[in-house]
PANUGU-614927 format. One line per field, with one value per residue (C-alpha): residue number from 1; x, y, z. Coordinates in steps of 0.001 Angstrom, whole numbers, plus 500000, padded with zeros to 6 digits. Example, Ala and Ser with C-alpha at 12.3 -4.5 7.8 and 13.67 -1.06 7.14 Angstrom:
// residues 2
resi: c(1,2)
x: c(512300,513670)
y: c(495500,498940)
z: c(507800,507140)
This chain:
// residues 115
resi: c(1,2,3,4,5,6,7,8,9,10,11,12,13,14,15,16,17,18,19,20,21,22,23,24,25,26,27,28,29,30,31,32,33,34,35,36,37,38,39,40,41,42,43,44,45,46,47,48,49,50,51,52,53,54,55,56,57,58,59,60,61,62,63,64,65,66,67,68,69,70,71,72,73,74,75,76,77,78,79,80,81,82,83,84,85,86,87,88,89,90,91,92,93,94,95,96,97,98,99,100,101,102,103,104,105,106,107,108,109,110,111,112,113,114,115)
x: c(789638,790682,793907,794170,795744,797180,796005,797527,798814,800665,800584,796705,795206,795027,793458,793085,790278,790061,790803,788781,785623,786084,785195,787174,788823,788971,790848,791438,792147,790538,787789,788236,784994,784291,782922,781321,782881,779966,779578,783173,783170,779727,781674,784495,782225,779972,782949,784670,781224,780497,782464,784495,787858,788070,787262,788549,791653,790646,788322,790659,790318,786794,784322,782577,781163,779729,779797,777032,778520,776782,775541,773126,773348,777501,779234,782740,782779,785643,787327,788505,792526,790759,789220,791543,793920,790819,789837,793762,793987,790899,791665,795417,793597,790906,793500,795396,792355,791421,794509,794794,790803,792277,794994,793294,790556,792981,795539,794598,795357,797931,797515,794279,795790,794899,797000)
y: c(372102,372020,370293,371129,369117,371157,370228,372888,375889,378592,382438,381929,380375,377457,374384,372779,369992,370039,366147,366969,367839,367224,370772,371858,375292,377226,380257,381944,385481,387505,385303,381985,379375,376909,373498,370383,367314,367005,370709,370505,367651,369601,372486,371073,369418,372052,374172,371353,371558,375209,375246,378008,376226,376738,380748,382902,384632,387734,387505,386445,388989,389777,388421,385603,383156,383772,380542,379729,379404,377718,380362,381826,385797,384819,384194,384000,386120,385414,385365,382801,382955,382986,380070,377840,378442,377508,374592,373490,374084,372081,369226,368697,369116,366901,364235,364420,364464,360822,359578,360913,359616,355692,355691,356551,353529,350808,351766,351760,353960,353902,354675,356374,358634,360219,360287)
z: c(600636,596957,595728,592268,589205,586335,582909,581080,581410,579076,578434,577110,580303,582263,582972,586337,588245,591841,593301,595984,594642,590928,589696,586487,586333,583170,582484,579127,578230,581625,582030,584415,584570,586877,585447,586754,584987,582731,582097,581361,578495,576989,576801,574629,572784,571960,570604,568459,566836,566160,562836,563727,563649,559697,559848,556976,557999,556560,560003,562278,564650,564729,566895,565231,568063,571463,573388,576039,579533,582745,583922,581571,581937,580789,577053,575844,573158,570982,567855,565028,566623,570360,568860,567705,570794,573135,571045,571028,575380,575701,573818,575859,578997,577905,576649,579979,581901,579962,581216,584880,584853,583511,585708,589181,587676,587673,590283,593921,595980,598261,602188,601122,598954,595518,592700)
């Protein structure tokens, strides 16, 4: 059973990992994506990368970039704003993520538990 972890969360989407089984949850806009750690970290990776982050205001609201999901036959399709807001999300949760991931390294657990 999943016991999830908020990593952020405001009016754009969320940002949660399951203790249980690791999995990262995604949601932004009305699209939610599951993530395995690693897909997770290639994900923000790959879109502090695209270039999109500096688009020209005067395109602000048009589609520019279609990101790549896991599963192949799926893209975010979004727009310079949608951009910067998803970039911003993932790089909290990512941060808070780094610590929660330092924290459970060095502390032990106590009675079995997980932080």
């Amino acid at each position: 059973m999943c016991t999830y972890q908020t990593l952020y969360h405001s009016g754009s989407g969320y940002v949660i990992r399951c203790l249980s089984c690791q999995r990262m949850q995604v949601a932004f806009g009305t699209t939610a994506i599951s993530f395995s750690l690693n897909e997770f970290h290639c994900f923000v990776r790959m879109l502090l990368h695209s270039g999109y982050q500096e688009a020209d205001p005067c395109d602000a609201h048009e589609k520019v970039m279609s990101l790549p999901l896991p599963d192949e036959n799926v893209m975010l399709v979004l727009t310079a704003v949608e951009i910067n807001r998803l970039t911003r999300m993932l790089l909290e949760a990512s941060a808070l993520l780094e610590a929660y991931q330092i924290l459970e390294a060095t502390v032990p657990p106590v009675n079995g538990d997980k932080l």
